[in-house]
C-alpha positions as CSV (number, residue, x, y, z in Angstrom):
1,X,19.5,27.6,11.1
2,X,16.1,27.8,13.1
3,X,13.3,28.5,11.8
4,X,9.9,29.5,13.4
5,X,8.1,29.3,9.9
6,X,5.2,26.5,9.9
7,X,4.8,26.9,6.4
8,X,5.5,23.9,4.3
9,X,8.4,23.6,1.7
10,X,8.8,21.5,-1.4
11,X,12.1,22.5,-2.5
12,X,15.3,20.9,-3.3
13,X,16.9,21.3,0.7
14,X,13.6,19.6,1.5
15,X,13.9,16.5,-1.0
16,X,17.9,15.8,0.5
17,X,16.8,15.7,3.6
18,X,14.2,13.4,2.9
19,X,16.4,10.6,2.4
20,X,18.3,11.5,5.8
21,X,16.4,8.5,7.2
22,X,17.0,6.1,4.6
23,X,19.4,4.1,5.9
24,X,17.6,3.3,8.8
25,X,14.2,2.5,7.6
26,X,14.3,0.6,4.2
27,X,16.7,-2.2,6.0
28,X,14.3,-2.6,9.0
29,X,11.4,-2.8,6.7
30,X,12.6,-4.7,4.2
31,X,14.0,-7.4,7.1
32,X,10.7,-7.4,8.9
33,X,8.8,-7.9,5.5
34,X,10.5,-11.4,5.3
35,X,11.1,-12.2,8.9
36,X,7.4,-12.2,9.3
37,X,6.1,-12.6,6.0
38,X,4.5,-9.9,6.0
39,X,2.2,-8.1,2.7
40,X,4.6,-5.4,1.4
41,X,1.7,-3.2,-0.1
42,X,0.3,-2.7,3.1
43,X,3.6,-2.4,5.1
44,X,4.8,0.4,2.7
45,X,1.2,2.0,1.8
46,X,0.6,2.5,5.7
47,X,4.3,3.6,6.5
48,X,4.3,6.3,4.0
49,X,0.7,7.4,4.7
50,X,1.7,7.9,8.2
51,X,4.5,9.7,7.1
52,X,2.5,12.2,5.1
53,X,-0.1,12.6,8.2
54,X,2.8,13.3,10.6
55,X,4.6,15.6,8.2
56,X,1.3,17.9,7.8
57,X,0.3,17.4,11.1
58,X,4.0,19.1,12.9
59,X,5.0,20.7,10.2
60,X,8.7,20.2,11.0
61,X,10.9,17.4,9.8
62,X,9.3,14.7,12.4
63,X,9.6,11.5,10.5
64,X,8.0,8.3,11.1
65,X,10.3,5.3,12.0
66,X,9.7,1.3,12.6
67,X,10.1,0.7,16.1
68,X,13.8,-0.3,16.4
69,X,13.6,-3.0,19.4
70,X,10.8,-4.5,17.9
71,X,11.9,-4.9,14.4
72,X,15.0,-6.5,15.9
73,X,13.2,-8.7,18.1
74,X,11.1,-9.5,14.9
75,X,13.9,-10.4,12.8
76,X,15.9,-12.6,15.5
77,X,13.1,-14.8,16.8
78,X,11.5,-14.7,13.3
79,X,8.1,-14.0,15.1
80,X,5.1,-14.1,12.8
81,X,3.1,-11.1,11.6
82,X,0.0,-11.7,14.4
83,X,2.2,-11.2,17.0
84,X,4.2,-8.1,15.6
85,X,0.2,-6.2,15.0
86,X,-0.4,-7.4,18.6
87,X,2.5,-5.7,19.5
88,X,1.8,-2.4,18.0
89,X,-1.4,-2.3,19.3
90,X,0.1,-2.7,22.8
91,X,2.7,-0.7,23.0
92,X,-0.3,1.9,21.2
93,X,-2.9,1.4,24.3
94,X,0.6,1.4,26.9
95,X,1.8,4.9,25.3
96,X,-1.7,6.5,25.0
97,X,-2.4,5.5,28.9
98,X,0.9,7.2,29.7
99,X,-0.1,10.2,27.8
100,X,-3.8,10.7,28.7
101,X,-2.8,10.0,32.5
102,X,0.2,12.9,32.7
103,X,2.8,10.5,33.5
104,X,4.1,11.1,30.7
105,X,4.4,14.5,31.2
106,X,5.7,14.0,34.7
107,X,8.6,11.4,33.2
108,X,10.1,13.8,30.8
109,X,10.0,16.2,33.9
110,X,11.7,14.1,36.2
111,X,14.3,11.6,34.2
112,X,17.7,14.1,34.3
113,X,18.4,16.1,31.6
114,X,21.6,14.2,31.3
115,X,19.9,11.0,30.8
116,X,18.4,12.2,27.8
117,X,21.1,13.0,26.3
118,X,22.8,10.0,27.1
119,X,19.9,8.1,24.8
120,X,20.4,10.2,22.2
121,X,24.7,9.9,22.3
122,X,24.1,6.0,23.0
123,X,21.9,5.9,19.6
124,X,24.2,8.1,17.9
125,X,27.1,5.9,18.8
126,X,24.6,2.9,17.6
127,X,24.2,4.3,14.3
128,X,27.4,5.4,13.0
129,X,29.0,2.1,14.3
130,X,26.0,0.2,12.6
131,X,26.6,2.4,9.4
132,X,30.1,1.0,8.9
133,X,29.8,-2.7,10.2
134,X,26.3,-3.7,8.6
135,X,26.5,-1.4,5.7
136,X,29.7,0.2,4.4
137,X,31.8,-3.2,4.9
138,X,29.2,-5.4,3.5
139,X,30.0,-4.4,-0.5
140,X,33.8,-5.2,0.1
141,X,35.9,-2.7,-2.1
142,X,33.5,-1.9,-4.3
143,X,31.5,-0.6,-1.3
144,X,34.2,1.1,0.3
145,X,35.0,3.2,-2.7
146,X,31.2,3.9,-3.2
147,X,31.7,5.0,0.3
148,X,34.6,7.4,0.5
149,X,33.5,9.0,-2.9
150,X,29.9,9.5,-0.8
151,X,31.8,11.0,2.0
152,X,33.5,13.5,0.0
153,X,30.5,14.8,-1.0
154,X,29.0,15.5,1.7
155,X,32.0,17.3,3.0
156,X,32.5,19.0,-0.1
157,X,29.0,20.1,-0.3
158,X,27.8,20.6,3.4
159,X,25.7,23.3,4.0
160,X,25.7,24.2,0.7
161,X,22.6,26.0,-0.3
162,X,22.4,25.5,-4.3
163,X,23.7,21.9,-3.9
164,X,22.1,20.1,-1.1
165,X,24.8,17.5,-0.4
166,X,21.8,15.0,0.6
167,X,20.3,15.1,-3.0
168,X,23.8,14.5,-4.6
169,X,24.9,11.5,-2.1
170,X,21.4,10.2,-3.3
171,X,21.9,11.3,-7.4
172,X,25.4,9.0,-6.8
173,X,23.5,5.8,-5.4
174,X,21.0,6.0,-8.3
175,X,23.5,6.7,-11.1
176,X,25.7,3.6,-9.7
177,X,22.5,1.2,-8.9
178,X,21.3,2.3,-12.8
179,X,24.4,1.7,-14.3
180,X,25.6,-2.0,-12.6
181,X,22.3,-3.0,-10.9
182,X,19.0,-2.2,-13.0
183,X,16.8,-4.5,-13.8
184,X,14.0,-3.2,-15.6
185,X,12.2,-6.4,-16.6
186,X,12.3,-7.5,-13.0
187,X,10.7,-4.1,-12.4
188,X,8.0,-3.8,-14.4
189,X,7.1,-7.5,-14.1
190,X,6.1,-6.7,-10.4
191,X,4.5,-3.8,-11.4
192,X,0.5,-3.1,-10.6
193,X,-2.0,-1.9,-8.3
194,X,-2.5,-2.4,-4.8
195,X,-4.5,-2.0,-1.6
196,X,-3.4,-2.9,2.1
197,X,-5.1,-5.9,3.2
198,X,-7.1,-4.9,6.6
199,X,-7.1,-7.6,9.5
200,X,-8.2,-7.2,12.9
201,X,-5.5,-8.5,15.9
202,X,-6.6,-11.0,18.3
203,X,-6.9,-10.4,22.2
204,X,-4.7,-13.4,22.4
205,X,-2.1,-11.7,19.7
206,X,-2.2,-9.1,21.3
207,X,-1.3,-10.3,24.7
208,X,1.7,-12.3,23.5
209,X,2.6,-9.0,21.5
210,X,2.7,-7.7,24.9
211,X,4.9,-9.4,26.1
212,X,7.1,-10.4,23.6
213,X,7.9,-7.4,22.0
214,X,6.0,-4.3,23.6
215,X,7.5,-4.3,26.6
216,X,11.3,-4.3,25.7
217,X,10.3,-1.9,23.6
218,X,8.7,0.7,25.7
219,X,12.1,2.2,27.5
220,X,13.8,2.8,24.1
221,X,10.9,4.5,23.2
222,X,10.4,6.7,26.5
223,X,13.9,7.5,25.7
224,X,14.2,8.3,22.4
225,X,10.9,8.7,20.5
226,X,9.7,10.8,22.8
227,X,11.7,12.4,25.5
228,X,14.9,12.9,23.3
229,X,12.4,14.0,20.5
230,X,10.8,16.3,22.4
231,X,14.5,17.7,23.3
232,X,15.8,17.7,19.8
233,X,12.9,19.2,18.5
234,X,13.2,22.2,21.4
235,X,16.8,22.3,19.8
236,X,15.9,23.2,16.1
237,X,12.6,24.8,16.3
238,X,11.9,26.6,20.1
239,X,9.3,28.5,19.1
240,X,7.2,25.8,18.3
241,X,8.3,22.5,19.7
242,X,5.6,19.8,20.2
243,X,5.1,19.1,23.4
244,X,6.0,15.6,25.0
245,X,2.0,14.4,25.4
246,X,1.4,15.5,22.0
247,X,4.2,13.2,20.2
248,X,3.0,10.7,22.8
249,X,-0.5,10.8,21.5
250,X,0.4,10.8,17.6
251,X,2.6,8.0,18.4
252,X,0.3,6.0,20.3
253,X,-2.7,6.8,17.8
254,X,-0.5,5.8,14.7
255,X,-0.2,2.6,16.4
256,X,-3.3,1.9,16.8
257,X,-4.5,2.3,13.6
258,X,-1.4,0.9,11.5
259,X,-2.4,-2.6,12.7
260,X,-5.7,-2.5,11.4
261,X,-4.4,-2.3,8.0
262,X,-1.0,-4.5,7.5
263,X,1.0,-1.7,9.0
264,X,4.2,-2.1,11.2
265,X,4.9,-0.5,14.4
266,X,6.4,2.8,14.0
267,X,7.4,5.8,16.3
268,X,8.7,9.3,16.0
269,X,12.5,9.3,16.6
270,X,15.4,11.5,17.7
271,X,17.5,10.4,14.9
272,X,15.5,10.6,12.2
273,X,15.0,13.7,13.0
274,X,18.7,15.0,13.0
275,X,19.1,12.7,9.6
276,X,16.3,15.4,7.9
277,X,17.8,18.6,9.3
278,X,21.5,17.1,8.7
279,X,20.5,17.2,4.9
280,X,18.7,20.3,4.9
281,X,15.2,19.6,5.9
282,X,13.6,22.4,7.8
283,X,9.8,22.0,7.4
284,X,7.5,19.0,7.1
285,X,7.8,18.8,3.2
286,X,11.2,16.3,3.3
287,X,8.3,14.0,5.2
288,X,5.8,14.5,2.9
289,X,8.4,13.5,0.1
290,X,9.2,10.6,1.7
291,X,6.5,9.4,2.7
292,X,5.2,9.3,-1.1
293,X,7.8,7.6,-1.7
294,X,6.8,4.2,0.0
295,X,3.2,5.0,-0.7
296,X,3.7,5.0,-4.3
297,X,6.2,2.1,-4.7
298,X,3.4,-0.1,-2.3
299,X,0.3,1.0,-4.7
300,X,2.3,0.3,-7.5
301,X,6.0,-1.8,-7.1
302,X,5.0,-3.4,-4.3
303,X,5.5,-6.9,-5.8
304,X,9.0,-5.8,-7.0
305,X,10.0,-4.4,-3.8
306,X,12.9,-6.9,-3.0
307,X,14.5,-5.5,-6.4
308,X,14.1,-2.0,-5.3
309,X,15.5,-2.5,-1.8
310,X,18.5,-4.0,-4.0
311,X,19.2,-1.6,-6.5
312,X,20.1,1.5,-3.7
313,X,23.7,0.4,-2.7
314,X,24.3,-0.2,0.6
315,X,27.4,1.7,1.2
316,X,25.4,5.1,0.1
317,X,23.0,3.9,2.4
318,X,25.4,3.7,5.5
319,X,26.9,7.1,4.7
320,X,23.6,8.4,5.0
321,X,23.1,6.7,8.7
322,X,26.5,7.6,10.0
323,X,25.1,11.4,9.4
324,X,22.5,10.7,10.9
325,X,24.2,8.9,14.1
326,X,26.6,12.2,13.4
327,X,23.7,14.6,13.9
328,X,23.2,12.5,17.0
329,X,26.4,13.2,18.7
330,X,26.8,16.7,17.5
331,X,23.7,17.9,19.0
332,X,24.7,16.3,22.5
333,X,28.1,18.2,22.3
334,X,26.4,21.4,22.0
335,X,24.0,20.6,24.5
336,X,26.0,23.1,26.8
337,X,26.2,20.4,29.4
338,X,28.2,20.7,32.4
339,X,31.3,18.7,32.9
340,X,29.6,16.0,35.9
341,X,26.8,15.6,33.3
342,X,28.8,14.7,30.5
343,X,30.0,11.6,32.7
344,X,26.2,10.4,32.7
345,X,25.7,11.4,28.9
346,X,28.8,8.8,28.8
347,X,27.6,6.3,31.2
348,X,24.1,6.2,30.2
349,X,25.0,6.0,26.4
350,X,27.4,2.9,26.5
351,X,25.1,1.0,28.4
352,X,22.5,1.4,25.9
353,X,25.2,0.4,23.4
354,X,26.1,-2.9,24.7
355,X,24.0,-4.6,27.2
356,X,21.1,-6.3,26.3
357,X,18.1,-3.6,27.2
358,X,20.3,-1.5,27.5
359,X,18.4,1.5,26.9
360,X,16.3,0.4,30.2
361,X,19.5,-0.3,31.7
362,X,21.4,3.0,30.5
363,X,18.4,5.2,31.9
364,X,18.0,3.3,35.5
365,X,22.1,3.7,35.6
366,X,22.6,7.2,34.6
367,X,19.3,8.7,36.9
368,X,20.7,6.4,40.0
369,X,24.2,8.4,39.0
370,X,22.6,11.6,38.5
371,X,21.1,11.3,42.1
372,X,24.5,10.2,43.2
373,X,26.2,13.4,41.8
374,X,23.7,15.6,43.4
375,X,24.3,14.4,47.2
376,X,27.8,14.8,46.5
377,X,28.8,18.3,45.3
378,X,32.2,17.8,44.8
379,X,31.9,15.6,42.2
380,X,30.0,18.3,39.9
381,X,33.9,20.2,39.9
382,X,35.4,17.3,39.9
């Protein structure tokens, strides 16, 4: 269902589909946090502030995500949390250049239409296969029983207007985390008030942030946090889709500021997206939600936030990302895409999947293809 309201709902579709991003964020944060030691409050205070900003600001389900090569770069090389600000700033001041110039602009004009949609099926693909390796698998048989009984649920209950099948998948991670997993000493001992610590990056942070992390950054954000955005978000709400500069500007603004004040790098995002409309989301209240969330676990749990990221099982959390992947590759199939395109959708998608940059890779591969296809007509029948 589309909707061309811009009035902003607090009900209960919007508070399932608030967690429709869950299972992508909370791991990446919570990885970061130790992989560069970073200061909880302000990592979670900043990330759901943004979150609220960006949800009042478009009004649609357009949640804020960390940035996905960067956060993996992050946890692998276990980079420290000066270079990971100088980062954001640099991929901030790259993204705002690209958007003030009109190149962005002219990008999402000339990279095919099929290459798009080949990021979005190649993170779609990424998702639902990380949902059942990193996630679903990693509880044993507990965690695959905590699984199917979260899968029947949402099939049970999809689309179903009383009983959002989001907020039930969610209701069943809580009741099993509060019945085997609470700690409430543990809790309430990291209990109290907080404020994010403000710092200001380095040049020469911000240099090595450059190129450490920026830069294999900036494709996968090209392709998916803004151009397949842009296209997902002219799927579910044409009448009043942002335009490509303006999620380039928010994006490159949120960066940097985030920085400034403990804050990770974060993006907007195709997926999480289609993981808030999967779940019922239709207006920016499921962002507003969930963005008070982190804010009020930073200001107040922040020193108990290694129990909280605990407590939610992690098989209810990859149930919630292979819907989310799911979204993904459902919108590409009804992309009404003809059939030589669905062979760079393919192409451009795998690569992106399993070579190292491979969204860089994918989207060189599957343009260089689509040209390919368009001095060879026969192919487009073929």
């Amino acid at each position: 269902m589309k909707t061309s309201s811009a009035r902003i709902r607090f009900d209960r579709h919007e508070l399932a589909g608030c967690c429709g991003d869950l299972g992508t964020d909370l791991p990446l944060i919570a990885a970061m946090i130790v992989a560069a030691r970073l200061d909880a409050a302000s990592v979670l205070i900043v990330f759901g502030a943004l979150q609220i900003a960006t949800g009042l600001a478009y009004r649609m389900p357009m949640p804020v995500q960390p940035l996905k090569a960067m956060a993996a770069l992050v946890i692998a090389q276990q980079a420290d949390a000066a270079t990971l600000f100088g980062g954001g700033l640099a991929i901030g001041a790259l993204v705002l250049v690209l958007a003030l110039t009109g190149l962005l602009g002219w990008l999402a004009r000339v990279i095919p239409h099929a290459v798009v949609r080949g990021v979005q099926f190649g993170l779609g693909l990424q998702l639902a296969l990380l949902a059942g390796r990193n996630f679903i698998a990693a509880e044993g048989l507990a965690g695959y029983v905590l699984a199917a009984a979260a899968f029947a649920i949402v099939l049970g209950f999809w689309g179903h207007r009383r009983w959002p099948a989001g907020l039930l998948v969610i209701g069943l991670g809580l009741l099993y985390a509060a019945v085997f997993d609470l700690d409430a000493g543990g809790l309430v001992s990291g209990a109290g008030w907080r404020l994010p610590e403000p710092r200001v990056p380095q040049w020469a942070e911000v240099w090595a942030g450059l190129l450490l992390l920026a830069l294999p950054q900036l494709p996968l954000s090209l392709g998916n946090s803004l151009l397949a955005t842009e296209r997902l978000a002219a799927d579910y709400f044409p009448e009043r889709a942002p335009g490509v500069r303006k999620l380039g500007l928010t994006y490159a603004v949120m960066n940097l500021v985030a920085p400034f004040f403990g804050g990770v790098p974060v993006c907007h995002g195709s997926g999480g997206m289609a993981g808030h409309y999967a779940f019922g989301a239709r207006t920016g209240g499921s962002v507003v939600i969930y963005g008070a969330c982190f804010l009020g676990v930073g200001l107040f749990l922040s020193g108990s936030f290694d129990r909280v990221v605990q407590l939610f099982p992690k098989a209810v959390l990859g149930v919630l990302l292979f819907f989310e992947g799911l979204a993904l590759l459902r919108r590409v199939r009804d992309a009404g895409l003809e059939r030589s395109e669905w062979m760079i959708v393919f192409v451009t998608g795998l690569c992106a999947v399993a070579l190292p940059y491979g969204y860089l890779v994918g989207m060189a591969i599957g343009w260089v293809l689509q040209a390919w296809i368009r001095h060879h007509p026969g192919l487009r029948d073929a």
